[in-house]
C-alpha positions as CSV (number, residue, x, y, z in Angstrom):
1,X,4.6,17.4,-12.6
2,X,6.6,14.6,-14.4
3,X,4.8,11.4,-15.3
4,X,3.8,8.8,-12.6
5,X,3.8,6.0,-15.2
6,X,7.4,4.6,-14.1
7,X,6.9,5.3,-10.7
8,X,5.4,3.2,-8.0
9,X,4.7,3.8,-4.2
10,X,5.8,2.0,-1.6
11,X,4.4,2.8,2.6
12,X,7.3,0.9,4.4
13,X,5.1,-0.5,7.4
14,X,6.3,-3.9,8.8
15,X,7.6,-2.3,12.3
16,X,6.9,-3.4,15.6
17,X,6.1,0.2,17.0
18,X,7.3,-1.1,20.3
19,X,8.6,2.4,21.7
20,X,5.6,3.4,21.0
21,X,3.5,0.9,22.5
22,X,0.9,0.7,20.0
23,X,0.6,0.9,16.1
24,X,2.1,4.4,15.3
25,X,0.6,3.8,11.6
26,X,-2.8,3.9,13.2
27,X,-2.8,7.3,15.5
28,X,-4.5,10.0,14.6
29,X,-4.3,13.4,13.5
30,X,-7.8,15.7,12.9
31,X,-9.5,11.7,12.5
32,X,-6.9,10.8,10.7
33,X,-4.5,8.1,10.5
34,X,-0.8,8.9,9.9
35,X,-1.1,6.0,6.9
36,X,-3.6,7.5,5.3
37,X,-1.9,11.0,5.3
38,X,1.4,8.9,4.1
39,X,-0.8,7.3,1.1
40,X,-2.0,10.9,0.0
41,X,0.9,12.2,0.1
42,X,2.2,9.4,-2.5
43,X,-0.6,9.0,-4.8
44,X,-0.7,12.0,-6.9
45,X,3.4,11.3,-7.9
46,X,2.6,7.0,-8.4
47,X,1.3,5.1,-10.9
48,X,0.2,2.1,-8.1
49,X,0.8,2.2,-4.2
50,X,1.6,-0.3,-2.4
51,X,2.0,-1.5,1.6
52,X,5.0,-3.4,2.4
53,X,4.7,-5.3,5.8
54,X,3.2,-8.3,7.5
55,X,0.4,-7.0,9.2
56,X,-1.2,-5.5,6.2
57,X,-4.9,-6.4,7.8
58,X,-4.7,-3.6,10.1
59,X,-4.5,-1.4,6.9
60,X,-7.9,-3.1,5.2
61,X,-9.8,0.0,5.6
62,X,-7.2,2.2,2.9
63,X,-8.2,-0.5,0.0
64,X,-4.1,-0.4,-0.6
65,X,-2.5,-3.8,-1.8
66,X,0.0,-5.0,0.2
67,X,3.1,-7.1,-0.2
68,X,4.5,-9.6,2.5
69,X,8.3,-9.1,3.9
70,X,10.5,-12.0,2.5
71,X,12.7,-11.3,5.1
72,X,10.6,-10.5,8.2
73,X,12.0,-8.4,11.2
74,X,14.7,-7.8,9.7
75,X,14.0,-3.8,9.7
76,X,13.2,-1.1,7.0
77,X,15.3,-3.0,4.5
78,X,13.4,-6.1,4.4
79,X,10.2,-3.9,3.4
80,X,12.3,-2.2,0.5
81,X,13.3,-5.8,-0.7
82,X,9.9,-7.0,-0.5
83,X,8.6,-4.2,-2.7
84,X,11.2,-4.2,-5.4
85,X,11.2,-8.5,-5.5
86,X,7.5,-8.8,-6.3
87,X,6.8,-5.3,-8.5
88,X,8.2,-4.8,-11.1
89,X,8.7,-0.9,-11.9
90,X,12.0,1.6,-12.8
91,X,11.4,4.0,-9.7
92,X,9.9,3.1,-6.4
93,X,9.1,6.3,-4.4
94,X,9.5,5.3,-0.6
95,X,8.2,6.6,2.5
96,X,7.8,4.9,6.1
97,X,4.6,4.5,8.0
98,X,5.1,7.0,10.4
99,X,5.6,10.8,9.3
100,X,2.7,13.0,9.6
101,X,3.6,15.8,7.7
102,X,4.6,13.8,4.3
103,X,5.0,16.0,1.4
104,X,3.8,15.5,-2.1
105,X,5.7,18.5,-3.1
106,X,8.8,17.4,-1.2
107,X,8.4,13.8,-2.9
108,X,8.2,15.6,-6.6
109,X,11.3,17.3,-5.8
110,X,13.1,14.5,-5.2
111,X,11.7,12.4,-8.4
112,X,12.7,15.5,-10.7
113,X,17.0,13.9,-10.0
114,X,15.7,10.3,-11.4
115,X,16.9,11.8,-15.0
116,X,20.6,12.3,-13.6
117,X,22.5,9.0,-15.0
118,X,23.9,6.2,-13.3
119,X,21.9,7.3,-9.9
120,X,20.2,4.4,-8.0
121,X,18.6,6.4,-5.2
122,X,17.3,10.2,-4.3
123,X,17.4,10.7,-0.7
124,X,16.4,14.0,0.9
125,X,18.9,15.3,3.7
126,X,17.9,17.6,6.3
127,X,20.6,19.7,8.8
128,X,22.9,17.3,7.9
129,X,20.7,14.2,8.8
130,X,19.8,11.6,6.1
131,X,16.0,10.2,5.4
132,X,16.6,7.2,3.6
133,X,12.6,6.5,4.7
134,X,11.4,8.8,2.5
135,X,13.0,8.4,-0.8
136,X,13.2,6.9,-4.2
137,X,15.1,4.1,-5.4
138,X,16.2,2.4,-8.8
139,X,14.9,-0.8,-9.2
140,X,18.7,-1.7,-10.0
141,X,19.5,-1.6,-6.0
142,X,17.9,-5.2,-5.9
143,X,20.8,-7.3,-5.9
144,X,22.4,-5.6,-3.6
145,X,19.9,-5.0,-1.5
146,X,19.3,-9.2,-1.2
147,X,22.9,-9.9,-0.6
148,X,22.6,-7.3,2.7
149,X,19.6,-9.4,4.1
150,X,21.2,-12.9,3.2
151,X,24.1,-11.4,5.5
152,X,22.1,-9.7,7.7
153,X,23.6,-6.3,7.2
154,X,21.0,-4.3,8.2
155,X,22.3,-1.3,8.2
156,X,20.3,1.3,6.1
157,X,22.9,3.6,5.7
158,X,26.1,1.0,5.3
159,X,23.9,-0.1,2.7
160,X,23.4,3.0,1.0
161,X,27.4,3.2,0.6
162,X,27.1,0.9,-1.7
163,X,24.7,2.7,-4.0
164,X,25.2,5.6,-6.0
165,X,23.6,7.7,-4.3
166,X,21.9,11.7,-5.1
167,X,21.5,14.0,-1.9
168,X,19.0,16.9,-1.9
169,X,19.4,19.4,1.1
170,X,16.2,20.5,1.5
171,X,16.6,23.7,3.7
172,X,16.2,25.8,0.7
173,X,12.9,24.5,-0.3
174,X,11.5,25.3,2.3
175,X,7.7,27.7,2.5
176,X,8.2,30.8,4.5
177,X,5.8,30.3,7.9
178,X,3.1,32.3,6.8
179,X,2.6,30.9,3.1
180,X,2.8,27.3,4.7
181,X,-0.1,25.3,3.2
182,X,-1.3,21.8,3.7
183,X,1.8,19.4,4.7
184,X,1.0,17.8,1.2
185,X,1.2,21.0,-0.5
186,X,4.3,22.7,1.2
187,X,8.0,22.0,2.4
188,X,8.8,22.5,5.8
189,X,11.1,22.0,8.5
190,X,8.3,19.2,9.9
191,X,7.9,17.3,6.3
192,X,10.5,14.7,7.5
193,X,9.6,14.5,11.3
194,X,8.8,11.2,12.3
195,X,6.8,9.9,15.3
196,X,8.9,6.9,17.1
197,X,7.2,7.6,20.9
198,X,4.2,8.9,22.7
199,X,6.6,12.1,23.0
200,X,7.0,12.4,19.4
201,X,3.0,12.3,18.7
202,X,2.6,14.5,21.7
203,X,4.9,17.1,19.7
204,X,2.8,16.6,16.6
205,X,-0.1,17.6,18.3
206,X,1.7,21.2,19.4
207,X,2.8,21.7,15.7
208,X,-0.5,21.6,14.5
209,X,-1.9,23.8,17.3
210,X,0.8,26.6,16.1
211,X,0.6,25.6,12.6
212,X,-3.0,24.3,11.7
213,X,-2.7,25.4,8.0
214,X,-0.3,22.1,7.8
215,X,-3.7,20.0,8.2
């Protein structure tokens, strides 16, 4: 595994959850919350982690520092730009608040492209679908990224065309169904699924009944 020293983790978590209806952070899977899964799914790839939000108290319990938005409401981008404005680092490695199956393999994967030049973000792609939420960024997306909020471009992905920008596809990487592991430990078609609605967690709770190795 490369080095974690120039790398720092960020848990985007400054959403409202308002599809679905409470703090999606906060549900739990086998008496755990999705955060905490998110955090240990960072930790072994990071030097420091970090939560970026304005409701950090609800996340006392994980014993994470947290950074304020500068620019609050203002969506997934705000969180970004509060991370890279107030720590300093080369490589933050990203991931939203809300996907259950987060993927420390997955996450390495992505960090072994930081070494291809002139790149300023990593971003995983799945059946033709981006995951900017689950990525890693060059602290030399800054500027940029403060001149979108100032205008309130919020955009992620008209953003993102500004950046040069390195797409993994990760169909290939994918574990075969009966070596699947841990989440943390394997790549799956379910390491980028994110919960949104009561539907969502609802289908979180069938995957693990078929696939309880993911736990």
């Amino acid at each position: 595994m490369r080095s974690s020293l120039k790398y720092t983790g960020i848990i985007l978590a400054g959403g409202q959850s308002s599809r679905m209806g409470q703090n999606k952070a906060l549900l739990t899977i086998a008496d755990h919350t999705i955060i905490e899964r998110v955090a240990k799914a960072l930790q072994p790839v990071v030097s420091s982690l970090w939560i970026a939000g304005n409701h950090t108290a609800d996340y006392s319990f994980l014993n994470i520092r947290s950074v304020p938005d500068r620019f609050p409401g203002q969506g997934p981008l705000a969180g970004l730009h509060a991370a890279l404005s107030q720590i300093r680092s080369e490589w933050y490695v990203v991931s939203a608040c809300d996907l259950p199956f987060a993927s420390t393999v997955l996450m390495q994967q992505l960090i072994e492209h930081t070494d291809i030049k002139r790149i300023q973000a990593i971003i995983p792609m799945q059946a033709g679908r981006i995951h900017p939420l689950y990525a890693v960024y060059h602290h030399s997306v800054l500027p940029s990224l403060q001149l979108a909020l100032e205008h309130n471009q919020l955009r992620v992905r008209d953003w993102l065309d500004q950046q040069q920008v390195h797409y993994v596809e990760i169909e290939s990487l994918y574990q075969s169904q009966s070596k699947l592991q841990s989440s943390f430990q394997s790549i799956s078609e379910y390491s980028l699924y994110n919960m949104n609605d009561p539907q969502s967690y609802e289908q979180v709770l069938r995957i693990l009944k078929q696939y309880p190795s993911l736990l």
